[in-house]
FIGU-848843 format. One record per residue: x, y, z of N, C-alpha, C in turn. Coordinates in steps of 0.05 Angstrom, whole numbers, plus 32768, in hexadecimal, padded with zeros to 4 digits. Layout:
REM FIGU-848843
XYZXYZXYZ/...
***
This chain:
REM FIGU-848843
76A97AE17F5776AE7AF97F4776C07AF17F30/76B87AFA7F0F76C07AEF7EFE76E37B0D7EF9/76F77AFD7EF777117B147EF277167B117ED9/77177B307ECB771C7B2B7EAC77397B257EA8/77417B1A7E8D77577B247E85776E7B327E83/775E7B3E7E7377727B617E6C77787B6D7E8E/776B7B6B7E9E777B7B7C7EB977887B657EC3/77967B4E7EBE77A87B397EC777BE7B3A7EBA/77BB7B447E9F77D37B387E8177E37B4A7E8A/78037B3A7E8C78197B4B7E8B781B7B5E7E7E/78277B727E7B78397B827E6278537B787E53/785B7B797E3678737B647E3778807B7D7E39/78A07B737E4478B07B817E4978B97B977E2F/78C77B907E1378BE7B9A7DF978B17BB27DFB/789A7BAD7E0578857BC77E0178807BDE7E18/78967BD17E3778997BE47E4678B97BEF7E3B/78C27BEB7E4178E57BEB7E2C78D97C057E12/78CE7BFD7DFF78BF7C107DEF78B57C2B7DFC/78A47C247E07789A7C3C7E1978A57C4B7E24/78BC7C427E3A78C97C597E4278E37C627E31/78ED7C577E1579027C667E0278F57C7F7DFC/78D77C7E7DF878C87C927DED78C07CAC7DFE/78B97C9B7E1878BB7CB37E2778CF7CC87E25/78E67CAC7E2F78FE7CBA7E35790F7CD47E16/790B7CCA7E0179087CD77DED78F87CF67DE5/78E57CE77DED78C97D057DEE78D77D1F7E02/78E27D147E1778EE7D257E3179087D337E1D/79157D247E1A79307D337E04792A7D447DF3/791A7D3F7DE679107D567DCE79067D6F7DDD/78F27D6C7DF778E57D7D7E0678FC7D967E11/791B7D867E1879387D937E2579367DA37E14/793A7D917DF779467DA07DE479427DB67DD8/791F7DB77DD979187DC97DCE79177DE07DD6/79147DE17DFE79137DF67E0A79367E027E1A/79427DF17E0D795B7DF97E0E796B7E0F7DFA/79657E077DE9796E7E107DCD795A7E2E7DD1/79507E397DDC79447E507DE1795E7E637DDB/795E7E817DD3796C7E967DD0796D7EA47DEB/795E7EA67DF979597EBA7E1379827EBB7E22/797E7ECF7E2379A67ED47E31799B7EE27E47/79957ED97E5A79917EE17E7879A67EDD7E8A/79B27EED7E9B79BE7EE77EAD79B67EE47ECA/79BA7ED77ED579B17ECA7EF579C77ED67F0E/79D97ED17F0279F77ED47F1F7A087EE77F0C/7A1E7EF67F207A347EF97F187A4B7EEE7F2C/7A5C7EED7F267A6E7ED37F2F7A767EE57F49/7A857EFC7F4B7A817F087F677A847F247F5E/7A8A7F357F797A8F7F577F727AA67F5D7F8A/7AB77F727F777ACB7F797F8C7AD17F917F82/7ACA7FA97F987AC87FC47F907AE87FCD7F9E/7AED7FD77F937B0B7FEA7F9D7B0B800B7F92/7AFB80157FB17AF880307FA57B03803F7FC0/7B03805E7FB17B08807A7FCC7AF2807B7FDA/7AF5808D7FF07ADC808A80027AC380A27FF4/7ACF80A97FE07AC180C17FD67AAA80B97FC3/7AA880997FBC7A9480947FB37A7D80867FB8/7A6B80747FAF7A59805E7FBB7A5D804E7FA1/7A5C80387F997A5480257F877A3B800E7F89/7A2980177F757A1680047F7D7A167FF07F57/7A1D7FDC7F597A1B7FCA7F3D79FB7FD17F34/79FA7FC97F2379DD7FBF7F1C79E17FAF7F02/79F37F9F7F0979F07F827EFF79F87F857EDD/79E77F6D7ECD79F87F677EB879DB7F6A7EA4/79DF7F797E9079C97F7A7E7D79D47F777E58/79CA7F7D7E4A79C87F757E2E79C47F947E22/79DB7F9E7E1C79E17FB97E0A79C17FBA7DFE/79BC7FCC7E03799F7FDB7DED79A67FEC7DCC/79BE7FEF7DD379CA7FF97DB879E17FFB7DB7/79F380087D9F7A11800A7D997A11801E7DA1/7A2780277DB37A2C803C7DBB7A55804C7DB6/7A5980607DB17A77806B7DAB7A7D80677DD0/7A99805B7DD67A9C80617DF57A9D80877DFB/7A8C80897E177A9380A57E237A9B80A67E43/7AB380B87E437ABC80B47E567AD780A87E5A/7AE7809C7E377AF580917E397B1580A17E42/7B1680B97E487B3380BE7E537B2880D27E65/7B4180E27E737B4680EE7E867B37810C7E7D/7B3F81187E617B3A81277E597B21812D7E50/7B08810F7E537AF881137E4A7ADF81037E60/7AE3810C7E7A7ADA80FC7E7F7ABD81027E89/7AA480FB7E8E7A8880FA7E9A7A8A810A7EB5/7A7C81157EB27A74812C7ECF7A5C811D7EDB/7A5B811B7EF27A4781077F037A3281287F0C/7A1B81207F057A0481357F0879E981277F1B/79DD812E7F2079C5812C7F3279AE811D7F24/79AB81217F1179A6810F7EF979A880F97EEF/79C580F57EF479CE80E47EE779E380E27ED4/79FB80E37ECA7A0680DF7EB37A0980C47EA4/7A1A80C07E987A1580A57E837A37809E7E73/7A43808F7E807A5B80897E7F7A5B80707E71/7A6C80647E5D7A7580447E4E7A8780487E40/7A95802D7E417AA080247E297A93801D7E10/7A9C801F7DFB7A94801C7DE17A7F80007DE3/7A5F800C7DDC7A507FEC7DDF7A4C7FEB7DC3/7A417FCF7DC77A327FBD7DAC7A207FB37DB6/7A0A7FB87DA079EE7FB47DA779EA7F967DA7/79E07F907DB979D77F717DBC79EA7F5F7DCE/79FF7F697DD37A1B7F6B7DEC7A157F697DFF/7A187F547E177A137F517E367A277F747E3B/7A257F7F7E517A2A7F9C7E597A2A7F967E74/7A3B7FA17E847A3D7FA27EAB7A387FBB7EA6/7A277FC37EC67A1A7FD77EC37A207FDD7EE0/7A2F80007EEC7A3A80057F037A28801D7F08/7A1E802F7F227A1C80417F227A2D804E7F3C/7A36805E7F377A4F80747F477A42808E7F49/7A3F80907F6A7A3280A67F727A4080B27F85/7A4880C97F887A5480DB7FA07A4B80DD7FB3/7A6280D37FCF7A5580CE7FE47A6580E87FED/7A7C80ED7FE77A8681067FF27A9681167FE8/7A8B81337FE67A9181417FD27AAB81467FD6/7ABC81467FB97AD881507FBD7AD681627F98/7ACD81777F9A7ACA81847F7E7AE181847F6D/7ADB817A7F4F7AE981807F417B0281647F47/7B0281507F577B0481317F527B0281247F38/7B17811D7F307B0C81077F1E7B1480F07F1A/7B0580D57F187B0F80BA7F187B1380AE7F0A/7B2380967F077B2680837EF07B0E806C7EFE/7B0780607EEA7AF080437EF67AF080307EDD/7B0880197EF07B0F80007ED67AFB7FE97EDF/7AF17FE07ECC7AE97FC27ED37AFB7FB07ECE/7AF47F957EE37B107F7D7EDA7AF97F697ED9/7AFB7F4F7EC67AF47F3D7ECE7B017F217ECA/7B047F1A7EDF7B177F057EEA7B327F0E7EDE/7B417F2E7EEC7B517F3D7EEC7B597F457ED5/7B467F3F7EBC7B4D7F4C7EA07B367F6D7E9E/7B4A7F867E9F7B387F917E957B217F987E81/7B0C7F9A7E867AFC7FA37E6C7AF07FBF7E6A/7B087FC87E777B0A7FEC7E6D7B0A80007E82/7B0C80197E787B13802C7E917B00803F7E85/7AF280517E9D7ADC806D7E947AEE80787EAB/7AE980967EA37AF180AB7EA67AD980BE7EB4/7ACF80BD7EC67AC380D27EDB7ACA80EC7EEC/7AB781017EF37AC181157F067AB081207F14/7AA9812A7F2C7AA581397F397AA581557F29/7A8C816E7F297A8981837F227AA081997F2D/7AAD81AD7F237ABC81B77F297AAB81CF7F3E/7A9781D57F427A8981DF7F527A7A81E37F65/7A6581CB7F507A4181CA7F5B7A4B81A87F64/7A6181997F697A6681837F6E7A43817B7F88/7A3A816A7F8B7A2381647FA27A2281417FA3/7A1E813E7FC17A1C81287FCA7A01811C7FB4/79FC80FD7FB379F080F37FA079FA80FB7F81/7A0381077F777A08810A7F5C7A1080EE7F52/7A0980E37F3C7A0E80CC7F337A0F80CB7F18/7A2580B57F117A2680AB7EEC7A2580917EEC/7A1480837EDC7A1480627ED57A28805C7EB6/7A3580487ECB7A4C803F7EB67A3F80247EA5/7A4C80217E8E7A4780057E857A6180007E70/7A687FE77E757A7D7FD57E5F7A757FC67E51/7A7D7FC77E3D7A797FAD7E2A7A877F957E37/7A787F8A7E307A877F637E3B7A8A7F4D7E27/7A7F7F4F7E0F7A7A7F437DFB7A647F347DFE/7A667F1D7DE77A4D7F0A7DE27A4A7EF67DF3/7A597EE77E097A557EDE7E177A627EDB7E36/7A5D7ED57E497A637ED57E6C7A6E7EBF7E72/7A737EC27E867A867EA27E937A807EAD7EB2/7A8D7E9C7EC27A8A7E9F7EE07A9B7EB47EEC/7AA47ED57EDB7ABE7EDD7EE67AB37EEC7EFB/7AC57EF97F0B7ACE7F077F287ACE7F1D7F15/7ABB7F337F267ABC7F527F187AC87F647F2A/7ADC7F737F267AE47F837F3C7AE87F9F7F2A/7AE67FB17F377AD87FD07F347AEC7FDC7F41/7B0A7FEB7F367B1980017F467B14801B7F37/7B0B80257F547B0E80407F4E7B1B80557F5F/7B3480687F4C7B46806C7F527B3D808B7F4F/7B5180A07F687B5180B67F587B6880BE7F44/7B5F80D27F307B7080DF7F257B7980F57F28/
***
């Protein structure tokens, strides 16, 4: 049986050496390119620590990207969000395009005409206080308001903790 050539002949080293800078090159640009992407997704939050009365429930719903600028409501005592069956709608002052924490606070037991303070901390720096209440009347179990804070333009690994106090 006659053996050719070409399936015997080394490779010179040079031209494996060559070959894989290029690979390895081609792979970098490939990082690069799909790195350098815009997408601001969040995956984790670093932890949660609720400190509330028994008069409420807290359920997070995590960390999203402001949909628009918003004036804060809710911001004092005097002005604060009535929790309705519906729903109400409680924040600090947003900016559109702003990562935002997002809380919802629902009445687990009515105490009419209640009203709370609800600060966020993260990694024990506040990022603001809303102002909530219980109906002076028609107060009802489930009634609920979703809070949201501004957090700015970007996240880090902080500890979120949530007091809510009465007033």
């Amino acid at each position: 049986m006659e053996q050719t050539d070409y399936l015997t002949k080394r490779i010179p080293v040079y031209l494996v050496i060559f070959m894989l800078a290029i690979t390895a090159m081609g792979s970098v640009a490939i990082y690069a390119i799909t790195s350098s992407a815009t997408t601001r997704t969040v995956t984790t939050i670093g932890g949660e620590i609720f400190v509330l009365t028994e008069e409420l429930t807290l359920t997070p719903q995590g960390i999203g990207i402001s949909t628009s600028t918003a004036s804060a409501v809710g911001d004092s005592l005097a002005n604060n969000v009535t929790m309705t069956s519906s729903g109400a709608s409680a924040n600090t002052a947003l900016v559109l395009g702003q990562f935002e924490y997002r809380l919802n606070v629902e009445i687990a037991t009515v105490s009419a005409a209640q009203d709370y303070s609800v600060e966020l901390l993260a990694n024990g720096v506040s990022q603001g206080t809303v102002y909530i209440g219980q109906d002076s009347s028609g107060a009802a179990i489930a009634d609920y308001v979703t809070i949201k804070w501004d957090l700015g333009t970007s996240l880090d690994d902080s500890v979120y903790e949530i007091q809510v106090l009465p007033q």
